[in-house]
LUMMI-481728 format. One line per field, with one value per residue: residue number from 1; residue in three letters; x, y, z negated of N, C-alpha, C, O in turn. Coordinates in Angstrom, 3 decimals. Last residue first. Layout:
<recs>
nr <- (NUM;...);
rest <- (ala;...);
n_c1 <- (X;...);
n_c2 <- (Y;...);
n_c3 <- (Z;...);
ca_c1 <- (X;...);
ca_c2 <- (Y;...);
ca_c3 <- (Z;...);
c_c1 <- (X;...);
c_c2 <- (Y;...);
c_c3 <- (Z;...);
o_c1 <- (X;...);
o_c2 <- (Y;...);
o_c3 <- (Z;...);
</recs>
This chain:
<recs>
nr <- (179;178;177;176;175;174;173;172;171;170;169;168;167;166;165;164;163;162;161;160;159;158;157;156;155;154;153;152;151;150;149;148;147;146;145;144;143;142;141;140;139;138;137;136;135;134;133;132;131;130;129;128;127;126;125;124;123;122;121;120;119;118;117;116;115;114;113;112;111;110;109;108;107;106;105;104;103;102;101;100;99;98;97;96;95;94;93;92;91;90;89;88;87;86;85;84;83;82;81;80;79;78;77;76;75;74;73;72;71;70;69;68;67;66;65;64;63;62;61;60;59;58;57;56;55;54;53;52;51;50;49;48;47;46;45;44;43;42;41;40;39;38;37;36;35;34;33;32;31;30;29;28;27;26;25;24;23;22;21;20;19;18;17;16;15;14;13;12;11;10;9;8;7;6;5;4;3;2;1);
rest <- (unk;unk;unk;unk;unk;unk;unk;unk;unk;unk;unk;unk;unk;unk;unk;unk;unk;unk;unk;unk;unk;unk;unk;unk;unk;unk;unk;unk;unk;unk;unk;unk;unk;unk;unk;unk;unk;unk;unk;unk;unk;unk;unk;unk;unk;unk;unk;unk;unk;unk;unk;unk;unk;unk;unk;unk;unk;unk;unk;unk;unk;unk;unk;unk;unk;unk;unk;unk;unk;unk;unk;unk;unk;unk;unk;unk;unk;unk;unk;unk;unk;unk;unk;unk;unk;unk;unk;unk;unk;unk;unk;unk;unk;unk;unk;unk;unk;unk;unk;unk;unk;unk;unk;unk;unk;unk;unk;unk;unk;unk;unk;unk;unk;unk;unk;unk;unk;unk;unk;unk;unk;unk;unk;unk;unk;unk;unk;unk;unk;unk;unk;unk;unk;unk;unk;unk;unk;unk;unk;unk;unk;unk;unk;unk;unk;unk;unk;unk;unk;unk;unk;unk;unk;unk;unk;unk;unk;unk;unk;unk;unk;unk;unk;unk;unk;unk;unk;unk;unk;unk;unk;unk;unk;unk;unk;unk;unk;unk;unk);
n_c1 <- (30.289;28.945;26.118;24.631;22.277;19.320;19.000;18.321;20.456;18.603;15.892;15.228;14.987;14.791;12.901;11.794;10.895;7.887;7.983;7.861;9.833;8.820;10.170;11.105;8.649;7.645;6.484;4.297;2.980;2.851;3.275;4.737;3.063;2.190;3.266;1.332;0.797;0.333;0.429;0.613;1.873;1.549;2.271;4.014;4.187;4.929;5.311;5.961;6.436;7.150;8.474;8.612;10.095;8.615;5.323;3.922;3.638;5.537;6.219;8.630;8.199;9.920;8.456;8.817;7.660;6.308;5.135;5.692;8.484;8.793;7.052;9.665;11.316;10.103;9.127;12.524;12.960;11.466;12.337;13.501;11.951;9.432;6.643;3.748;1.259;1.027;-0.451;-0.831;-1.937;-2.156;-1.096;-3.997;-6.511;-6.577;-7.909;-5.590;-3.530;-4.704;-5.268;-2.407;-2.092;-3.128;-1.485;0.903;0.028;0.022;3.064;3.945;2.290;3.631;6.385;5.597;5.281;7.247;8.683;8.373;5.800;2.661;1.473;-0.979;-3.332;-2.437;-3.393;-4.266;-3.727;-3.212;-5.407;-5.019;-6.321;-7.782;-9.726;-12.116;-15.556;-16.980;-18.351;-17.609;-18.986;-18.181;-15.936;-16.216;-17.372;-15.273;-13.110;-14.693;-14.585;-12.006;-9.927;-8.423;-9.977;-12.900;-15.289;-17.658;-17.282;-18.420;-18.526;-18.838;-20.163;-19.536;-18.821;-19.930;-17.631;-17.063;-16.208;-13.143;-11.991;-12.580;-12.422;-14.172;-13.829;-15.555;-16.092;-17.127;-18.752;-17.318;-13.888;-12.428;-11.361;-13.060;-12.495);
n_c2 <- (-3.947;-1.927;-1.435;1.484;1.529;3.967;5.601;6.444;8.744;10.804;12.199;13.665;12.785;10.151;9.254;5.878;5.633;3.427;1.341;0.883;0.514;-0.854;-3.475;-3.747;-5.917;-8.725;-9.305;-7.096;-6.936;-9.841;-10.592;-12.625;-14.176;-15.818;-16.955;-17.730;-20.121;-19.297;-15.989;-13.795;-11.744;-8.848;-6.264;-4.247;-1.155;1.426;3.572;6.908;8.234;11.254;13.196;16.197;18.321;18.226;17.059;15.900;16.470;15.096;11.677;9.791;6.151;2.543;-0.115;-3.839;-6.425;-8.601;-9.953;-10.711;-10.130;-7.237;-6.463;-7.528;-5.522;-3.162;-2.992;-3.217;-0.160;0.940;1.212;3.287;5.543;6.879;5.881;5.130;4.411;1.914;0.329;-3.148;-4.645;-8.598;-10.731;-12.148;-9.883;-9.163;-10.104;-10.877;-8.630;-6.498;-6.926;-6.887;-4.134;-2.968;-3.963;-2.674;0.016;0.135;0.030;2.323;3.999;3.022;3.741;6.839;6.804;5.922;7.786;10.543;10.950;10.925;12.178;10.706;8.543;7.438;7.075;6.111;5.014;2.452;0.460;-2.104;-3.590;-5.452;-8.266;-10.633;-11.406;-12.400;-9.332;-7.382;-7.099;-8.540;-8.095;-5.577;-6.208;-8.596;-6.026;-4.836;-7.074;-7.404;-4.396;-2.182;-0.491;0.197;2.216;3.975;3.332;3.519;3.118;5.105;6.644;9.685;9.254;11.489;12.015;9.908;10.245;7.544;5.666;4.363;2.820;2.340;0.704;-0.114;-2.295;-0.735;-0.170;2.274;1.939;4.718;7.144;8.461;6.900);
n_c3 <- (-27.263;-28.053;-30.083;-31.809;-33.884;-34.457;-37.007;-39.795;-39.718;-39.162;-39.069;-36.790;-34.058;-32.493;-30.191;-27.816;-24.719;-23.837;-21.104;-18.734;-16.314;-13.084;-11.364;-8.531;-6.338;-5.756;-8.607;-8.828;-6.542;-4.172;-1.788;-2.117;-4.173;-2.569;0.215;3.597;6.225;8.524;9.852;11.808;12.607;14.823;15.908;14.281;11.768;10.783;7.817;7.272;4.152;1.541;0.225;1.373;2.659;4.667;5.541;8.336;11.060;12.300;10.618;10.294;10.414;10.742;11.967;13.357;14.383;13.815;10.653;8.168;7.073;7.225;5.575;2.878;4.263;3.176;0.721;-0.411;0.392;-1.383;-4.074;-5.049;-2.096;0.420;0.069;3.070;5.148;7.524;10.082;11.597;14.402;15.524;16.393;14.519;12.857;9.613;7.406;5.581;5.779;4.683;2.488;1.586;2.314;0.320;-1.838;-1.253;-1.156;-4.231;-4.690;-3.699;-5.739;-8.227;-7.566;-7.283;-10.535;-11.455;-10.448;-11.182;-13.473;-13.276;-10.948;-8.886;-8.055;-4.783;-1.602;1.991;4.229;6.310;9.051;11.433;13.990;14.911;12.716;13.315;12.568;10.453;9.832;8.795;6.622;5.234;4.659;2.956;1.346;-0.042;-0.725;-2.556;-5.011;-5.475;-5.184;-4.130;-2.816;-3.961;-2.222;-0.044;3.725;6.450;9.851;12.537;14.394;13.052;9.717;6.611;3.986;1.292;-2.070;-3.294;-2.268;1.231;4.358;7.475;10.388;13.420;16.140;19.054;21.058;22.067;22.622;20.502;20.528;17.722;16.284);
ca_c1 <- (30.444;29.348;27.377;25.330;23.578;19.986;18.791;17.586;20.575;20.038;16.469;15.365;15.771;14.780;14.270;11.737;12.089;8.342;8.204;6.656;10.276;9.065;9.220;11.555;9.437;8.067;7.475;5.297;3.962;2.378;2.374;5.062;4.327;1.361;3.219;1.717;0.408;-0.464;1.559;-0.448;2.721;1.189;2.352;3.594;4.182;4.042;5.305;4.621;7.005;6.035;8.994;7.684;10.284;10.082;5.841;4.539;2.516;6.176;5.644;8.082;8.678;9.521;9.447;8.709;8.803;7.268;5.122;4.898;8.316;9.122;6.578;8.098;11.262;10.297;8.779;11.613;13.491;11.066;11.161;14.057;11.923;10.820;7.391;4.869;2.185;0.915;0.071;-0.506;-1.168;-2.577;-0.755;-2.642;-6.002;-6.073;-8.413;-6.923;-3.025;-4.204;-6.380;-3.371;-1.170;-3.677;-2.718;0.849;0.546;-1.108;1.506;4.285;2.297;2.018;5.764;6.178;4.007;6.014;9.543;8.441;7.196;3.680;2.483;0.573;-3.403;-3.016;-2.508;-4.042;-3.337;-3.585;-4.733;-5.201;-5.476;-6.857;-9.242;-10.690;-14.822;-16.567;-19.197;-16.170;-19.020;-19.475;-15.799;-15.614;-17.757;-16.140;-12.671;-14.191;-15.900;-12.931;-11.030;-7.523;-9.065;-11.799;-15.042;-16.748;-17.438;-17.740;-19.164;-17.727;-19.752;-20.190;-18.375;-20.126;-18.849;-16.808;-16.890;-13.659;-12.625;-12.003;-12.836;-13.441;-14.520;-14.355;-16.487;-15.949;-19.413;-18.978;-15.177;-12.448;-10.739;-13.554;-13.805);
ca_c2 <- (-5.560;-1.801;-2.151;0.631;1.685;2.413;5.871;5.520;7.724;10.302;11.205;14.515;13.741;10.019;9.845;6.890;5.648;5.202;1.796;1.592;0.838;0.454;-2.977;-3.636;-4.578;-7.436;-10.029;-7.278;-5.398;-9.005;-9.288;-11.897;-13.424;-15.284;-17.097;-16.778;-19.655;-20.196;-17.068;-14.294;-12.936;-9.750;-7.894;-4.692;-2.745;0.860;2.503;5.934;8.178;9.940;11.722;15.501;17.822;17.489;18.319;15.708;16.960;16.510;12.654;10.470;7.927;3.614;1.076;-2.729;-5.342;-8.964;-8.868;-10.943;-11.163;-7.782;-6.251;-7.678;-6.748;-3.310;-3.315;-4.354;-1.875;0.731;-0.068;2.177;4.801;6.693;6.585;4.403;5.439;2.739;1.472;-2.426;-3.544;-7.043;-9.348;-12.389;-10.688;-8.636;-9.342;-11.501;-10.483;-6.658;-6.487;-8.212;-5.495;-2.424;-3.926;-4.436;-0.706;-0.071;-1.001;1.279;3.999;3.191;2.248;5.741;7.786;5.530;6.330;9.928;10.774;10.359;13.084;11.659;9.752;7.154;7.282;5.955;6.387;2.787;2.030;-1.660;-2.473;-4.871;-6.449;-9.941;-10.958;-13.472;-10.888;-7.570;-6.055;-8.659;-8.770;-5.612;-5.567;-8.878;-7.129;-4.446;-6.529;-8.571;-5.019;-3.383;-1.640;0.268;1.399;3.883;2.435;4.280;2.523;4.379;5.457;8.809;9.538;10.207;12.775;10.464;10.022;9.277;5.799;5.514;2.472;3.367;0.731;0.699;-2.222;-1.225;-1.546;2.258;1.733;3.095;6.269;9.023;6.537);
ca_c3 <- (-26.604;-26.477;-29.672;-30.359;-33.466;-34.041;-35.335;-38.924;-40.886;-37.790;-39.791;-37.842;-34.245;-33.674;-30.235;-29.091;-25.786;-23.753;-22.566;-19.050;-17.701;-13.847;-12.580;-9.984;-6.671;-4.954;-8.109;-10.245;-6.836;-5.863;-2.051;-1.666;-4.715;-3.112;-0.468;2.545;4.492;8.309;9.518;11.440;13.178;13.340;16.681;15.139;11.570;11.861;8.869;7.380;5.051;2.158;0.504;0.883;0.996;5.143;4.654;7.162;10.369;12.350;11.533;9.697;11.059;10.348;12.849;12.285;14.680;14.464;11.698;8.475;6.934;8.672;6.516;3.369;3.957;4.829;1.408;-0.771;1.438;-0.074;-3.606;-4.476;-3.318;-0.038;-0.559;2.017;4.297;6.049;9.840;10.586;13.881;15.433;16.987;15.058;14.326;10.988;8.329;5.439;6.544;6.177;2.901;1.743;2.751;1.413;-1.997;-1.272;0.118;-3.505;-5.305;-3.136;-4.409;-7.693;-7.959;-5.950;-8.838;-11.777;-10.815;-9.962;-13.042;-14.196;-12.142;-8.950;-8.715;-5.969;-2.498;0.797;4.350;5.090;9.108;9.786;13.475;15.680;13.080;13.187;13.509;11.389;10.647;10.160;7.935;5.545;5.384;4.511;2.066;0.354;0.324;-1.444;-4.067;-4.622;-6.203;-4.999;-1.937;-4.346;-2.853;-1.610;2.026;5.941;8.515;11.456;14.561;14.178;10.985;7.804;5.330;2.737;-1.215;-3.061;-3.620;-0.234;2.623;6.525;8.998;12.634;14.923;17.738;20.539;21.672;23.027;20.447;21.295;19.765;16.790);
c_c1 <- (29.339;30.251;27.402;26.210;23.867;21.444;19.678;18.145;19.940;20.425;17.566;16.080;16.259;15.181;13.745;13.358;11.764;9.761;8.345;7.089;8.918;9.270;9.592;10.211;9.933;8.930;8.335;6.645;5.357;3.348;1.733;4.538;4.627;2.115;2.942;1.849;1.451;-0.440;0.400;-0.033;1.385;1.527;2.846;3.551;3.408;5.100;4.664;5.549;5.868;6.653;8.181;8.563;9.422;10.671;7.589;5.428;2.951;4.820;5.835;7.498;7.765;9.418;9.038;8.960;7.717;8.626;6.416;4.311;6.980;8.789;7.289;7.638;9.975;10.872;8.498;10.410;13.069;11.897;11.060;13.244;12.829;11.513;8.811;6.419;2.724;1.590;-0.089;0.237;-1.856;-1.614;-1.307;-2.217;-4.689;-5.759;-7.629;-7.507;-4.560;-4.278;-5.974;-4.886;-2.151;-3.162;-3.360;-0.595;0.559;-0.821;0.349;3.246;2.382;1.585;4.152;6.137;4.555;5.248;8.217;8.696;7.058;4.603;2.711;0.528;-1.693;-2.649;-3.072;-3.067;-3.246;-3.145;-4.400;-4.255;-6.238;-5.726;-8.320;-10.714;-13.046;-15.516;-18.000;-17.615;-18.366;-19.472;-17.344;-15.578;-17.203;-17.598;-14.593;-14.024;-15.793;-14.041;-11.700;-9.015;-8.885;-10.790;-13.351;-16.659;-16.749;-18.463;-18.077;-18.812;-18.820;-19.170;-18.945;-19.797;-18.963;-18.046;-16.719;-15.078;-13.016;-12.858;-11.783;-13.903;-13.307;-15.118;-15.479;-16.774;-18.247;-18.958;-16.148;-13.900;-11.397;-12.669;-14.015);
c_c2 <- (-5.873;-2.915;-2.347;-0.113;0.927;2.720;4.184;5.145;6.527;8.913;10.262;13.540;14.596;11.800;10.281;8.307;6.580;5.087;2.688;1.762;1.525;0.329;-1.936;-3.120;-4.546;-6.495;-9.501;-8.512;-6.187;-8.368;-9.134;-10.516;-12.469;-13.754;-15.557;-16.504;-18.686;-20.111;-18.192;-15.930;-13.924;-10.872;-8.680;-5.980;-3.542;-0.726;2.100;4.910;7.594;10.387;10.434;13.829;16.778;17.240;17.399;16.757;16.923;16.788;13.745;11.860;8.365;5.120;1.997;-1.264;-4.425;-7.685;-8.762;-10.286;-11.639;-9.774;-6.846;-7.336;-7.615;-4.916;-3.656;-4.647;-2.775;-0.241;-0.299;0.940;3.795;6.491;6.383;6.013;4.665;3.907;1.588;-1.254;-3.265;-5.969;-8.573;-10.867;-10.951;-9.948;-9.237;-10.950;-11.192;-8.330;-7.169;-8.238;-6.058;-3.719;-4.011;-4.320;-1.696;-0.161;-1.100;-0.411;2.939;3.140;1.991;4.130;6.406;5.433;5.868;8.426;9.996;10.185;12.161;12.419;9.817;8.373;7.705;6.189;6.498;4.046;2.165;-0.504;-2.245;-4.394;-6.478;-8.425;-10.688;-12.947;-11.545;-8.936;-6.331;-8.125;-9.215;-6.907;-5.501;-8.131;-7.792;-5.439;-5.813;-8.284;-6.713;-4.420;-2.877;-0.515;1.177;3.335;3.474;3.776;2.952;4.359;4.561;7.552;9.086;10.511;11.600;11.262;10.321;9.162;6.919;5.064;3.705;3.074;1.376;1.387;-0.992;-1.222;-1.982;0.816;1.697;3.270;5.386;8.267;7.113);
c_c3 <- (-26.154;-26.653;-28.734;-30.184;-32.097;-33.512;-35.367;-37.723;-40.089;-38.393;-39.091;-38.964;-35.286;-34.035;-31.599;-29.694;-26.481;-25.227;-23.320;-20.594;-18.304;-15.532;-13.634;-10.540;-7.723;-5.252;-6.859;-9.778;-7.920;-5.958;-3.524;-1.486;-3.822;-4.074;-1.338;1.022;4.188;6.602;8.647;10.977;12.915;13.417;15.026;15.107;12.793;12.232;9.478;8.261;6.141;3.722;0.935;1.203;0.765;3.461;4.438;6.392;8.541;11.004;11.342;10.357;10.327;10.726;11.402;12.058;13.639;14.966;12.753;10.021;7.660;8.508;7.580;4.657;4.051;4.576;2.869;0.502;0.870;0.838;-1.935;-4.041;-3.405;-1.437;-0.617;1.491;2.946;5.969;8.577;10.625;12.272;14.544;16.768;15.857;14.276;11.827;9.545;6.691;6.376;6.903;4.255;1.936;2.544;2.546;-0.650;-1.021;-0.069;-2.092;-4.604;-3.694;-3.517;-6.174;-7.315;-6.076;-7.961;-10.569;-10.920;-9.683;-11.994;-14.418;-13.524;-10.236;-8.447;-6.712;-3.808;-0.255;2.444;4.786;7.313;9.291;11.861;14.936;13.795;13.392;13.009;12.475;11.032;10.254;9.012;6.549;5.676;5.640;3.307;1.186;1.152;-0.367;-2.400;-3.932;-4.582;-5.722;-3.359;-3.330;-3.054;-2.344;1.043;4.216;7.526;10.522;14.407;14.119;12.295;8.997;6.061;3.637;0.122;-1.671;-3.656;-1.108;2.227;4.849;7.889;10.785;13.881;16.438;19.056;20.676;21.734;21.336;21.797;20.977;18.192);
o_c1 <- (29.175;31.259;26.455;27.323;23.306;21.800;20.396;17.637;20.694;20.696;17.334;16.839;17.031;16.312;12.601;14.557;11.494;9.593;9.552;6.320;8.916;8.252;10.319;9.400;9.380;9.895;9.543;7.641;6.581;4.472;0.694;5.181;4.844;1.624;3.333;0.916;2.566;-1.436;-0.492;-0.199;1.124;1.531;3.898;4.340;2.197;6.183;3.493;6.319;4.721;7.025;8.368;9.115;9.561;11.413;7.689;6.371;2.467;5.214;6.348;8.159;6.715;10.392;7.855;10.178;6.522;9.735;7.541;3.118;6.915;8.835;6.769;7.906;9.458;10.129;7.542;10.353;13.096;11.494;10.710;13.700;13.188;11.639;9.361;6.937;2.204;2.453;-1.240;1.392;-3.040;-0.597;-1.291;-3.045;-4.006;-4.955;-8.280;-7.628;-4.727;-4.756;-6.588;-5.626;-3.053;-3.879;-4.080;-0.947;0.195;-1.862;-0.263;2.957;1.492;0.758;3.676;5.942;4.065;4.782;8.119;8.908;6.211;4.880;2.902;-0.382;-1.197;-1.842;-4.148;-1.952;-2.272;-1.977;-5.459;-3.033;-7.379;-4.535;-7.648;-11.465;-13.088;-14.786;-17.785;-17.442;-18.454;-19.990;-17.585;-15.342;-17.700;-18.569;-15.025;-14.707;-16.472;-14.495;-11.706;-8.875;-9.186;-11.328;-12.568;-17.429;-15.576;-19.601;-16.896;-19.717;-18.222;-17.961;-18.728;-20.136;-18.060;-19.214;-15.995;-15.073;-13.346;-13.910;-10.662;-14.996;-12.149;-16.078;-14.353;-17.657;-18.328;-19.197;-15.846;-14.767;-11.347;-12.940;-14.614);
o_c2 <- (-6.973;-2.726;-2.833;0.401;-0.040;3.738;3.611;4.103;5.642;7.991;9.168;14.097;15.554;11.666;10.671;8.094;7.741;4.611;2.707;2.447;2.755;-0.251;-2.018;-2.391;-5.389;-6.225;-9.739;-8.612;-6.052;-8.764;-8.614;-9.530;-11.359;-12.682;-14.459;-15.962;-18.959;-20.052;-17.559;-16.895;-14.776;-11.244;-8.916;-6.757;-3.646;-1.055;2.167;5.261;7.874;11.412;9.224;13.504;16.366;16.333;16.211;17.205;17.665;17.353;13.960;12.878;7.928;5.561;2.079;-1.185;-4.386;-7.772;-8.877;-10.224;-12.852;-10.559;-7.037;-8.367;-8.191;-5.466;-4.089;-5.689;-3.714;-0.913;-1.325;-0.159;3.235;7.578;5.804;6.811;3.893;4.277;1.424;-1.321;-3.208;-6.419;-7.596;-9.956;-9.975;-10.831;-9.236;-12.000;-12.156;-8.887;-8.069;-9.186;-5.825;-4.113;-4.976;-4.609;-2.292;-0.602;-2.142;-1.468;2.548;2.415;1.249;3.358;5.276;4.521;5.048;8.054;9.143;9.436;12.653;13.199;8.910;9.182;8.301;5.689;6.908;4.239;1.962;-0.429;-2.234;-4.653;-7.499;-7.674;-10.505;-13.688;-11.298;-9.479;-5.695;-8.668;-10.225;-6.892;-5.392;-8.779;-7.578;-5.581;-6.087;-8.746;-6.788;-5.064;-4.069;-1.611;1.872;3.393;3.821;3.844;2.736;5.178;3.757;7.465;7.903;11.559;10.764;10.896;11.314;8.403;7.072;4.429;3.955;3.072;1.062;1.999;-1.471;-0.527;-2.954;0.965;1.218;4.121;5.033;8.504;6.750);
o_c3 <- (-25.628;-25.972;-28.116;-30.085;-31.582;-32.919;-36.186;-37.307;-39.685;-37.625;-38.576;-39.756;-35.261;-34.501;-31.834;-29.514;-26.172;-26.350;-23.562;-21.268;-18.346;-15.908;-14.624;-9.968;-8.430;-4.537;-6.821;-10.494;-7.921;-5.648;-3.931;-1.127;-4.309;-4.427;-0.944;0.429;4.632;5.882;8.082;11.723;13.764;14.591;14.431;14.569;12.602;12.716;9.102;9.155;5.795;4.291;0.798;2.255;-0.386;3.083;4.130;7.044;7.686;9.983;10.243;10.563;9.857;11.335;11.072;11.896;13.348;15.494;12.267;10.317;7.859;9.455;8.679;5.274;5.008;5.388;3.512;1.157;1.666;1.787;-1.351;-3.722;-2.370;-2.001;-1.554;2.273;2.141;6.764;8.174;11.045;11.941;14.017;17.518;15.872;13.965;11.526;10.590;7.322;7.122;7.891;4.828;1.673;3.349;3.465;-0.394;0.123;0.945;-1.606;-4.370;-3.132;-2.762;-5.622;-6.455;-5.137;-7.979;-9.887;-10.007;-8.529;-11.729;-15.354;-14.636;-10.516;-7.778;-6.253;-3.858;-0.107;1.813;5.124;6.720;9.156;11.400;15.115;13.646;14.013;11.792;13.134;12.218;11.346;10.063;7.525;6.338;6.848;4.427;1.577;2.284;0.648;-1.410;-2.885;-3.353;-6.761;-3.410;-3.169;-2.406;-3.304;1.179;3.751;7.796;10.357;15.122;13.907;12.558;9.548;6.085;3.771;0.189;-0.701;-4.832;-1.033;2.670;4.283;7.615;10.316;13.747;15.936;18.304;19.478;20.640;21.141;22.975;22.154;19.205);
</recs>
């Protein structure tokens, strides 16, 4: 806000409440919901965005396979916030989890964007596996198929099944055939 001329429009969404920022409209609301979208676009009047910042991250400690699914879920999420809102050439920044998901979504991002850079800033903890991309010059493509920003056609789909272990009746346990 202390960059952007006086007349920007700049608009901050959490699910958590925010201090108010001079001269940011500032929402608690969900990215992944219709209502969101439709605040924001009350608020953009007709106008485009420059830039779409996602810093965003979702609860952590279901295992790491889960967490970084989640993660990389809600970057789609924060994605189709992006291609609805952002000006042709405009910028996309996320944070994203090193994962096997993440060349899924540099794929993605270069499908809609004309250069793509990943880094990982000095401010970033070096054990920490969040990364951030910066996604340039929006291509702003006439249709987008719908798949390309759903998590469940995007990415492997985590094993939500929990395996049973039999440890007291061995008699039960299922057998294996390795044909």
């Amino acid at each position: 806000a202390k960059q952007m001329p006086v007349e920007s429009t700049i608009i901050a969404v959490d699910l958590m409440p925010m201090k108010p920022i001079h001269n940011v409209k500032t929402f608690q609301e969900d990215i992944t919901t219709q209502k969101c979208r439709n605040v924001i676009k009350a608020e953009l009047r007709g106008k485009s965005a420059d830039v779409v910042l996602h810093d965003g991250a979702p609860n952590v400690g279901g295992g790491w396979d889960k967490d970084a699914f989640d993660q990389n879920s809600l970057v789609l999420h924060s994605l189709r916030l992006a291609v609805e809102f952002l000006a042709k050439g405009g910028v996309f920044v996320t944070k994203v989890f090193r994962s096997a998901d993440y060349h899924a979504l540099i794929y993605i991002f270069n499908q809609l964007f004309e250069k793509v850079q990943a880094t990982k800033p000095a401010a970033s903890r070096n054990e920490s596996a969040e990364i951030f991309v910066v996604c340039l010059n929006y291509k702003a493509p006439s249709y987008i198929d719908p798949k390309l920003l759903n998590p469940d056609y995007a990415f492997k789909q985590v094993n939500k099944e929990t395996t049973e272990v039999n440890l007291f009746n061995q008699k039960t346990a299922r057998k294996r055939w390795r044909d």
